[in-house]
N, C-alpha and C positions, 0 to 999 in steps of 0.2 A: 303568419307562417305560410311558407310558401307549399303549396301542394307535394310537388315533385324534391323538396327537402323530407316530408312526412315519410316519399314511397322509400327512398333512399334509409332513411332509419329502418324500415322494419328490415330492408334484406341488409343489413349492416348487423342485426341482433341475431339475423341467420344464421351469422358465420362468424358471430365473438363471443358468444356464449357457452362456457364448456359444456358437453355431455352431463347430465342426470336424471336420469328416468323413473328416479322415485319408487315406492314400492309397488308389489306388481297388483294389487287391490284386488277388487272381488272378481268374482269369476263372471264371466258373459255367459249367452244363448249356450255356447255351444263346449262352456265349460272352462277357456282359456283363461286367461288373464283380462278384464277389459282394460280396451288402449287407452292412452289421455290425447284431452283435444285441449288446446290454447286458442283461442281465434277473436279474431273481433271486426265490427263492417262501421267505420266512422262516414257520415256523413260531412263534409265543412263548409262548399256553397251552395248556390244552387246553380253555379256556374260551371262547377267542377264536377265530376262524376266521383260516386261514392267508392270509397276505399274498403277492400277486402282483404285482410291475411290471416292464416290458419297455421299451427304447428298441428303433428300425430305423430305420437310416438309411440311404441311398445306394440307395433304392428306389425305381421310377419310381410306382408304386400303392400306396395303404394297402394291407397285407396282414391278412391273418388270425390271428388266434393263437389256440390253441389249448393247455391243458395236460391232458394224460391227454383227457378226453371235453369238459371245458370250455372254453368260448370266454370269454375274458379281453375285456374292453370296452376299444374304440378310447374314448381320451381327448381330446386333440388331437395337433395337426400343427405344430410349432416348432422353426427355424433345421435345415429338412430331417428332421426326426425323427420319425418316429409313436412315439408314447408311448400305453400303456396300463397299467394297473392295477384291480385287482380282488379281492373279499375271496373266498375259497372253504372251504367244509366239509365237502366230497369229498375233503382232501389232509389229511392229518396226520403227523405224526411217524413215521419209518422209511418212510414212504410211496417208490415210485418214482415219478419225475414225469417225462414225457414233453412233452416241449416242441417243436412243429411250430407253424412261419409257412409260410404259402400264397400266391401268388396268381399270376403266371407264372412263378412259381419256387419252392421250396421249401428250407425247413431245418430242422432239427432237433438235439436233446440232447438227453439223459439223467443227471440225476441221481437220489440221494436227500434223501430231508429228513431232518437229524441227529436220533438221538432228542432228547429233553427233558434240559436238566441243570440246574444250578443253582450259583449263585456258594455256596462252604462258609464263606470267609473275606475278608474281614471280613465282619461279619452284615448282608445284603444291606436287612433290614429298620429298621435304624436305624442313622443318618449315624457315620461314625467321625471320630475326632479321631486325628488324624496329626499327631506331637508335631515339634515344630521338631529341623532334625537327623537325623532319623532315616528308615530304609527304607522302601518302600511295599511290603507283598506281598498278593498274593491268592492263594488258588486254588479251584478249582472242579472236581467231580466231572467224571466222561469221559461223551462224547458218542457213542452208536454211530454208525455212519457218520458221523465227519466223518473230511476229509481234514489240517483243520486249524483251531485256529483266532483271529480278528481280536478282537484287545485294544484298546482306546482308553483313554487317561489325560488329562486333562485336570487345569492346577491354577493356580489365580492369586489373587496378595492383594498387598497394600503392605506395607512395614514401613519402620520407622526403623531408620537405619543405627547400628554401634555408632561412638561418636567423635563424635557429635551430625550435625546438617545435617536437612535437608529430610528430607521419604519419599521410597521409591521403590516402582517397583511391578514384579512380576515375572509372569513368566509364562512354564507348559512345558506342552508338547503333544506325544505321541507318540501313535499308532498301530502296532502292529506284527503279525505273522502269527507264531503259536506251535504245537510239536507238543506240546508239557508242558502240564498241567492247573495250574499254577503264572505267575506272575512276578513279579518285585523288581525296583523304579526304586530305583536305590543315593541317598542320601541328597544326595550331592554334584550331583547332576542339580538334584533338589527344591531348595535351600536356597542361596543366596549365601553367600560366608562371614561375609560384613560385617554378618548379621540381628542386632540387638540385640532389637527387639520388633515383633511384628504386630499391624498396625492390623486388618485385614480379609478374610477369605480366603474363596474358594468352589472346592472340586471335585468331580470326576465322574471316573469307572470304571465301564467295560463292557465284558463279554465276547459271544463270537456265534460257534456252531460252523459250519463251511463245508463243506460234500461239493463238490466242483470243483475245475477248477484253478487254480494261482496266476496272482494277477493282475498280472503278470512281465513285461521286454523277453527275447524271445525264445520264449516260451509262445503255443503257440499256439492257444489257447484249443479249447476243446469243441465249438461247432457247424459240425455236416457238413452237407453238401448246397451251396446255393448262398447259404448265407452264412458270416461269417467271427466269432468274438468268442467272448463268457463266456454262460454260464448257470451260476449259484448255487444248490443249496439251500440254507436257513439255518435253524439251530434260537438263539433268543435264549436266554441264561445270565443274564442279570439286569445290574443296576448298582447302585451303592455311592457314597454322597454323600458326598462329604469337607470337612473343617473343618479350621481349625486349632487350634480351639477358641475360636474366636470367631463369634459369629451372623451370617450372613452378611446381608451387606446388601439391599436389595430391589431391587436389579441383579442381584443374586445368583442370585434365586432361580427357580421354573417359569421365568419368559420365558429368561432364559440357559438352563437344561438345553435348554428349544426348540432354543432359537439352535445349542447345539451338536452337540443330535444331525442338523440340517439341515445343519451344516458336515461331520458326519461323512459323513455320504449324500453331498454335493458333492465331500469328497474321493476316495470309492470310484470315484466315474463317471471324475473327474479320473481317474486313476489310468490309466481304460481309454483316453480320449481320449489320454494319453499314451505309452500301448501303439499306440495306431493309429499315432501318429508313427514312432515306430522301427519298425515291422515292415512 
């Protein structure tokens, strides 16, 4: 994954995401409502400088942000949300990161940022062929400080059915939250039974360690003071391009990987926005 595709997703999630602000939760310092905070600081080399973005919502003023000594750049202002993000190389790997918002009111979290790890299996540097029928597994070296961490599989192609008729076209999507350096999609997920032959296939896998907590109904997220919600640190593990063994098409290719690590970013926030609901 290419850096500056990653910065590109979050301010994409900025401004596709409708408006919901959730209920207005317990009261702050000073009586109000407290605001929600979304945010997260991924590390991915030690080539690149550490990635920061933040939402706040449910606040009467742009506030302030702040990580450790650095002030994180007001972006814009959309459906009630101050949104920022920012590149920093003050923050790396094991770091502690101190996260304070200001302005008639204050909040605050604490995480760390996972060290560095890396996908071991399949070889993260050239696409694998995922034979028809068969398991997906990965795994990847342990991450110090993470708490846990977020897998994404992506996989879709056409094939002719056996018995003759038209093609058809398939497709599977998971995400899920792992304490194991490991995981296997069983073959029966992948595969319909009725595949005789594949016309065409493109996938993707990626892993990403988390220090924080889960982003859960019932959790009540990390930050204290007078606001309410998640703060992330994240170290990226890599990703693994999948084939069936056949060349993927040119739908296939960059523009799709775009498309779905912007989907994956869209559905993390989701996630939150539907933590505001229940809680």
């Amino acid at each position: 994954m290419k850096k500056g595709i990653l910065f590109c997703c979050f301010c994409l999630v900025a401004i596709s995401i409708p408006g919901c602000e959730g209920p207005a939760g317990p009261a702050g310092s000073a009586g109000q409502p407290k605001f929600s905070v979304f945010g997260e600081v991924e590390f991915t080399a030690d080539t690149l400088p550490t990635y920061a973005s933040l939402f706040v919502s449910n606040i009467s003023s742009i506030p302030t942000v702040k990580l450790n000594q650095d002030f994180i750049e007001f972006r814009n202002f959309y459906s009630g949300r101050s949104y920022y993000w920012d590149t920093l190389r003050t923050i790396t790997e094991g770091d502690e990161v101190q996260l304070t918002i200001s302005n008639q009111s204050e909040a605050s979290a604490t995480v760390r940022i996972p060290q560095q790890f890396r996908i071991q299996s399949p070889d993260p540097d050239s696409t694998f062929i995922l034979l028809p029928h068969s398991h997906f597994t990965s795994s990847w070296t342990a991450s110090g400080f993470s708490d846990y961490y977020y897998a994404y599989f992506y996989l879709n192609y056409s094939y002719l059915p056996s018995g003759g008729g038209t093609s058809k076209y398939f497709y599977f999507e998971m995400d899920t939250i792992l304490s194991a350096t490991s995981i296997t999609i069983p073959a029966s997920k992948l595969f319909p039974a009725d595949i005789d032959s594949i016309i065409g296939s493109y996938g993707y896998f990626n892993i990403g360690a988390v220090n924080g907590p889960r982003l859960e109904v019932g959790e009540q997220g990390n930050i204290t003071g007078d606001g309410i919600g998640f703060f992330f640190g994240k170290s990226y593990g890599g990703d693994i391009n999948i084939s069936l063994g056949i060349t993927p098409t040119t739908d296939s290719g960059p523009k799709l990987k775009y498309d779905l690590k912007r989907e994956q970013s869209e559905k993390f926030f989701k996630k939150f926005l539907e933590w505001q609901k229940m809680n």
